[in-house]
VEXDREN-2710 file (C-alpha; in Angstrom, 1 decimal):
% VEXDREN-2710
k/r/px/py/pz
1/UNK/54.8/60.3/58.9
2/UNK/53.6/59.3/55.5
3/UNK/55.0/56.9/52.7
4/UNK/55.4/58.2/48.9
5/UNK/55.6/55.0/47.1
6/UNK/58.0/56.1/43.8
7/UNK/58.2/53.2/40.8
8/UNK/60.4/53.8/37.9
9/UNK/58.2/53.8/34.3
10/UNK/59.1/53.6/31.0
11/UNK/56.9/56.6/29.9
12/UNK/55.5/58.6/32.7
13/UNK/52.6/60.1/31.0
14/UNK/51.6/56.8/29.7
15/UNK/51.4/55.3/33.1
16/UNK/49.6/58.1/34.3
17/UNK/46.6/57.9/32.2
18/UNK/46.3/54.0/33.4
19/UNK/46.6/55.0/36.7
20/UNK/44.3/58.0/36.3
21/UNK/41.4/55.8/34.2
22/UNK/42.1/52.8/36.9
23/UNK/41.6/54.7/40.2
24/UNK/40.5/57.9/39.5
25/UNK/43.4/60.0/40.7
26/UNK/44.7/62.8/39.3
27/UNK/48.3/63.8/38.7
28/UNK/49.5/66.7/40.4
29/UNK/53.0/67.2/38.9
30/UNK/52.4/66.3/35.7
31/UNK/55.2/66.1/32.6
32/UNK/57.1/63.5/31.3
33/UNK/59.8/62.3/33.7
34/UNK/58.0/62.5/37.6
35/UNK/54.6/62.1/38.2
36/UNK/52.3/62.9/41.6
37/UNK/49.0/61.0/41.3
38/UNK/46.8/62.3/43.6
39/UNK/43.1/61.1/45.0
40/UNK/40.6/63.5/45.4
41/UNK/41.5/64.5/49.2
42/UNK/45.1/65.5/47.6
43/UNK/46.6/62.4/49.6
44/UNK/49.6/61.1/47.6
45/UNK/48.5/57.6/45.8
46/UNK/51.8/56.6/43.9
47/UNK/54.6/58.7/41.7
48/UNK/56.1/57.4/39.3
49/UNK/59.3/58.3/37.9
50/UNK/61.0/57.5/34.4
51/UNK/63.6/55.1/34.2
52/UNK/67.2/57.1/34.1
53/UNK/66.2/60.5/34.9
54/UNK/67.5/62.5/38.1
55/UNK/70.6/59.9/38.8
56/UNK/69.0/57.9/41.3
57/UNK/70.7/54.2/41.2
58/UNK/67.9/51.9/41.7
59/UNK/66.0/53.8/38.5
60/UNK/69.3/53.5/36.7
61/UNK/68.7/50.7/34.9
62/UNK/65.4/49.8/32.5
63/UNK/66.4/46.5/31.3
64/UNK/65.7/45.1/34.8
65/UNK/62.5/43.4/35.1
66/UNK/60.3/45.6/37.7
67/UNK/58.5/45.1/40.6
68/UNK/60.4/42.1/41.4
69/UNK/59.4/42.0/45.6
70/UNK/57.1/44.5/45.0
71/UNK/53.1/44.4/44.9
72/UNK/51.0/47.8/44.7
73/UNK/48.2/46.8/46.8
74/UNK/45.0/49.6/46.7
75/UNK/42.8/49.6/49.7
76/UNK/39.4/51.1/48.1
77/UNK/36.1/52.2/49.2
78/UNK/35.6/52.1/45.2
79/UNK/36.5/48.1/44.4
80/UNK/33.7/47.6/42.6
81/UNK/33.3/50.6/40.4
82/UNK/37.2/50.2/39.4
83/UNK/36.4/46.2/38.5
84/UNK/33.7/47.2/36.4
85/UNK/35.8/50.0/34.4
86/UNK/39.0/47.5/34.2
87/UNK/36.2/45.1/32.8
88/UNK/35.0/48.0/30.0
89/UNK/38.7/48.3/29.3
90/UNK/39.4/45.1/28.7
91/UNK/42.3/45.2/30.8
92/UNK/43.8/41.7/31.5
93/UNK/43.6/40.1/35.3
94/UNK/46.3/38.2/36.6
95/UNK/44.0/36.9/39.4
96/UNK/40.1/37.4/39.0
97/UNK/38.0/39.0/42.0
98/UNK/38.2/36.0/44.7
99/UNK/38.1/35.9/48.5
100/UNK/41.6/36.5/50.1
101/UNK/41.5/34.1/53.2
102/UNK/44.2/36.3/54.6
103/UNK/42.5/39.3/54.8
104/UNK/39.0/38.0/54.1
105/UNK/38.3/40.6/51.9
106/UNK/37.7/40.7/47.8
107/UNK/40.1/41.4/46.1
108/UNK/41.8/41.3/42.2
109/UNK/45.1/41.8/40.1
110/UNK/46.4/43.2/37.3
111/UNK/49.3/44.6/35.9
112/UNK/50.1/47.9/34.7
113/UNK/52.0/49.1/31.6
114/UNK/55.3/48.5/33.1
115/UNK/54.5/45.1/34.2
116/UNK/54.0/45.9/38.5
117/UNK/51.6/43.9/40.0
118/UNK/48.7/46.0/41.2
119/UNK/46.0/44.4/43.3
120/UNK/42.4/46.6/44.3
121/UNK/40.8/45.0/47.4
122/UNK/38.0/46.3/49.5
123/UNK/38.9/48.7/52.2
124/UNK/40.0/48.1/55.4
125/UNK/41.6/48.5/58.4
126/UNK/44.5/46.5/59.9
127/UNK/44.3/44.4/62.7
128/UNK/47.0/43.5/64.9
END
């Protein structure tokens, strides 16, 4: 079974090209209301789908502040090559790279154009 994480955006392609420059995915579906980024395996990172398109009711709405209960948290192999492009892009942190006790891993936090917290941390696995 896998998860595709969906989160409604204000302008798809916009949010596409962060996430692209960010991570380094690619988007599969491409166009202006549903997006498929992709990594380089093909595995399904996050779509993103424009506020109000399709019907769906929880995208109905863009007025509504999002990501509320939600954080995007990237498990990456690549933590350190995304810090130093989010540093040449003068993208703004919400939390700078620091230990998380809870994982005891690095980690850091942004947000994107739509105003979801996103946080990159080194990979790992879960332990039970």
């Amino acid at each position: 079974m896998k998860l595709d994480t969906i989160i409604a955006v204000k302008d798809v392609e916009l949010s596409a090209k962060w996430y692209e420059a960010l991570l380094g995915c690619k988007d599969l579906h491409g166009g202006n209301s549903f997006a498929v980024l992709v990594t380089e395996d093909q595995e399904v990172l996050l779509c993103l789908h424009k506020w109000g398109a399709h019907e769906h009711p929880t995208m109905a709405d863009p007025s509504i502040t999002p990501g509320n209960g939600l954080l995007i948290y990237f498990r990456t192999k690549n933590m350190q090559d995304i810090l130093a492009h989010v540093e040449r892009m003068g993208y703004a942190f919400e939390e700078k790279l620091h230990l998380n006790t809870n994982s005891n891993r690095k980690e850091f936090s942004l947000r994107d154009p739509d105003g979801y917290f996103v946080t990159i941390t080194d990979y790992h696995e879960y332990e039970g």
